[in-house]
N, C-alpha and C positions, 0 to 999 in steps of 0.2 A: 339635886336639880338646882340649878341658878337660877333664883329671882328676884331683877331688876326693875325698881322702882323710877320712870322718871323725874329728874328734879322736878321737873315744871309742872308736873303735874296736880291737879286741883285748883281752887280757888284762886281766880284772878283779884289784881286790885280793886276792882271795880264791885263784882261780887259780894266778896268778903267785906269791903267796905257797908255794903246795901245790908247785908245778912246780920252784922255784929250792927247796928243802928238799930234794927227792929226789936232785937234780942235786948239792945241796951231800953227802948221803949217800954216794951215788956216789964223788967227787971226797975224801971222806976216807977213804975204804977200808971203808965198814961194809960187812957182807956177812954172810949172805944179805941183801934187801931186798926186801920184798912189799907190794903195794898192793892195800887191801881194794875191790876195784871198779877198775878203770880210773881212775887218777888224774887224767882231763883228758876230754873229752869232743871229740878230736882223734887222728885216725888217726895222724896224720903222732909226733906227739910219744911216742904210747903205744909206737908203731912203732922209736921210737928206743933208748925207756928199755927196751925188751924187746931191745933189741940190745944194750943194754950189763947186762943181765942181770937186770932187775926184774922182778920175776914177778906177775901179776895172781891173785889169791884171791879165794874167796869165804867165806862166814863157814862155809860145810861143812867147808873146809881146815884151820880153826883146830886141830883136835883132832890134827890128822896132822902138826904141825909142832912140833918140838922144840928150834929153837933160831932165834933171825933179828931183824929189825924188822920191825913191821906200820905201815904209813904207813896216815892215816884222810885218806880225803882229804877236799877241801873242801865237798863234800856234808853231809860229816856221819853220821853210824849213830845207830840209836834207843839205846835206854838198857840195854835186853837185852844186845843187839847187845856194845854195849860193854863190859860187866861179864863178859860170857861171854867177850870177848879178855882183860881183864884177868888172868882165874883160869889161860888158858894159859902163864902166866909169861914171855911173849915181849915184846921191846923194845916199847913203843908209841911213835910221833910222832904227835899228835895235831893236824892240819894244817885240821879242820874251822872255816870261814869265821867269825870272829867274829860277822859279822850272822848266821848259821846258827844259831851256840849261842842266840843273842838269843831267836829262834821259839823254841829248844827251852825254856829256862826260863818264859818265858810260856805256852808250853801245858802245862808242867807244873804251875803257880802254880795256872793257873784252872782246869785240870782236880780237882785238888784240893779246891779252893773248892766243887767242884761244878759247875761250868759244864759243857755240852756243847763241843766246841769243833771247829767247823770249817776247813777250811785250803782254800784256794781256792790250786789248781793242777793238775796233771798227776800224778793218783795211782798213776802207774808210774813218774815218776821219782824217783830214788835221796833225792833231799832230801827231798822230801816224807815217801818210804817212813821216810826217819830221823825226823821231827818227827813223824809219825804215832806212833813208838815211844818217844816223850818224853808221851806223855798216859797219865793213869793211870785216866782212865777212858772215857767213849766218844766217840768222834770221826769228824767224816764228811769225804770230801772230797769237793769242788767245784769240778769244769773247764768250766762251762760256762751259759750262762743257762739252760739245758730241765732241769738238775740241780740251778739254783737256786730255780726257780719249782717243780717237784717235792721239793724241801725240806719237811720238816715238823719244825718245834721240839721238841721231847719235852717234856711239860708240867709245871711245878714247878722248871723252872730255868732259867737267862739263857745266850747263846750267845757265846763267845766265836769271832771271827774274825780268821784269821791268814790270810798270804801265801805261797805260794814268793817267795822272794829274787826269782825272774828270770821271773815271770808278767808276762802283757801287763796294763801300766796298765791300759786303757781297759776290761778286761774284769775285769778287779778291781772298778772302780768299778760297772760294773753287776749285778755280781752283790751288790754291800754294796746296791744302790738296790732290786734286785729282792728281794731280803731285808727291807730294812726295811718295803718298800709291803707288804707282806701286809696285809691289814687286819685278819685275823682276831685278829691277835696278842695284841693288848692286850684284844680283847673276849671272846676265849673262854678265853684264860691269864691273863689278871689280870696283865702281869708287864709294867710300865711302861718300865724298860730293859731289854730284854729282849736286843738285842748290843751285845756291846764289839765293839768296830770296830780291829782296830790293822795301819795298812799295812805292812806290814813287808816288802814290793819295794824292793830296795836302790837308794839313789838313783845309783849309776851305773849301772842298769837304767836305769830314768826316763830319765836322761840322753841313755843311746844310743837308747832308744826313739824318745826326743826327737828327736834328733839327725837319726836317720834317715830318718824323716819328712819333715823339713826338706832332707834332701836330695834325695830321693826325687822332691820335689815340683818342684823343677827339673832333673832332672836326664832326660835322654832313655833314659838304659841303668844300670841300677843293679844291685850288685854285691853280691853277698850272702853273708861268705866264712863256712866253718865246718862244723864234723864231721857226719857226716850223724843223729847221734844227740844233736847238742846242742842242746836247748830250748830254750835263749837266741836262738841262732841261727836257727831257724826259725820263733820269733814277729817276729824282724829281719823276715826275709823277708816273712812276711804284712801286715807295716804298710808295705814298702817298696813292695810288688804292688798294693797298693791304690791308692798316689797313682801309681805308674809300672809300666804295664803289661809295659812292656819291663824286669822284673828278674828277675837268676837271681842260683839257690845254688848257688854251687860251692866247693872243699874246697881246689885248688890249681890253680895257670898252667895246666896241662895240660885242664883243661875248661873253657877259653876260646876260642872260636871266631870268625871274623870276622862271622858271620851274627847274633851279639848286636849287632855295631856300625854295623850298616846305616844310613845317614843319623842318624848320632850325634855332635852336637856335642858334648855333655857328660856326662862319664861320672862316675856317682858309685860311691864303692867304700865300704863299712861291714864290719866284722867281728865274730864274735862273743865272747864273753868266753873262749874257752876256742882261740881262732885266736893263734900266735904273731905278733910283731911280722916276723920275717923270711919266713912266708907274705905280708902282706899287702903288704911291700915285691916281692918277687919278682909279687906280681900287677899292681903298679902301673907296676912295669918293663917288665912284660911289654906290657902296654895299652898305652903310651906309644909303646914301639919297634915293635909290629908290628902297631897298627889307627890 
């Protein structure tokens, strides 16, 4: 049986950057060490760092803590968020994803300007929730096309539109398309450019998107590894179950079963940005030696 490992798979820059900081923390003795939010969107790993004594916070905890580091992780926190850690006098590591700051300065820019400014993704997850709190005036979000076509521009000014980092392409693109068809737009606003368009899905999003897909499409049993709360992860999934009926999401070796590999030549495996490099080997070990 063939099994294909995608390149892209695992640890993004961003991640990996946030993950190996805390481990380097650890590893020099700072102590206490607190992470605003779950620093990784991985049981396995979080599971770890709370074993060797990293304590997960929330911004309520700030005021009750008197001495420590705050790791920010790569999500990122709004601008509140951030200034209210500031003023508790407490170490910060400030581990948030460069393309992450990237969104935050541009909704800051254009909200300024005046623009309204929308972000096209999952308004529950943590990135978003931060870039939301980088606009300094009003701002909508959009996960879906029935929330893009339900849209209404506020009248007397141009919209800007941003991304989560790790939203599915493909539904990016149509919510920018279902947006600009309005046709009202120009007729009943007068406002000729009326969005700025800026994709700002990191290209090794695209890539695994990419990727996977492409696997997907030959492959008979597709793998789909990652935390049960990671977004990144579970848009994998949905682009992988489209072209391959036969794919699952599972987190580690232990939720692999022979009944996935029923009349399976070729097995593809993908992970998601926030899956360590030694889960995905332990699952490819595992596939190999006992289906």
């Amino acid at each position: 049986m063939q099994v294909t490992v995608a390149k892209t798979a695992g640890f993004c820059f961003g991640v990996e950057r946030a993950v190996d900081r805390v481990y380097d923390l650890i590893n020099n003795g700072v102590s206490p060490i607190y992470t605003l939010g779950p620093i990784i969107h991985n049981e396995e790993v979080v599971n770890d760092l709370e074993n060797r004594g990293i304590r997960i916070i929330t911004q309520d905890d700030l005021d009750r803590l008197h001495y420590g580091t705050v790791v920010i992780r790569s999500h990122g926190i709004g601008k509140a968020v951030y200034e209210h850690l500031e003023k508790t006098g407490l170490d910060i590591v400030d581990m948030t994803c460069p393309f992450v700051k990237k969104i935050h300065q541009i909704v800051r820019k254009a909200s300024e300007a005046g623009d309204h400014v929308v972000i096209a993704g999952d308004a529950l997850h943590p990135e978003v929730i931060g870039i939301c709190g980088w606009c300094e005036g009003p701002w909508t979000v959009i996960g879906s096309a029935e929330e893009a076509e339900a849209f209404v521009p506020p009248k007397g000014c141009s919209v800007t539109v941003v991304s989560q980092t790790t939203f599915h392409d493909k539904k990016f693109e149509n919510i920018v398309e279902i947006l600009e068809n309005k046709s009202y737009h120009k007729v009943v606003l007068d406002v000729p450019d009326l969005y700025h368009i800026v994709n700002t899905i990191c290209s090794a999003t695209k890539e695994r998107q990419a990727e996977a897909k492409q696997l997907a499409v030959a492959a008979d049993t597709m793998l789909v590894i990652g935390g049960r709360h990671s977004s990144n992860t579970q848009k994998l999934y949905e682009i992988c179950k489209r072209e391959c009926e036969n794919t699952y999401y599972i987190q580690t070796p232990v939720d692999l079963d022979s009944d996935m590999f029923q009349r399976s030549s070729f097995v593809g495996i993908t992970a998601g940005a926030s899956t360590p490099k030694r889960i995905i080997e332990e699952v490819q070990r595992h596939v190999r030696k006992n289906f």
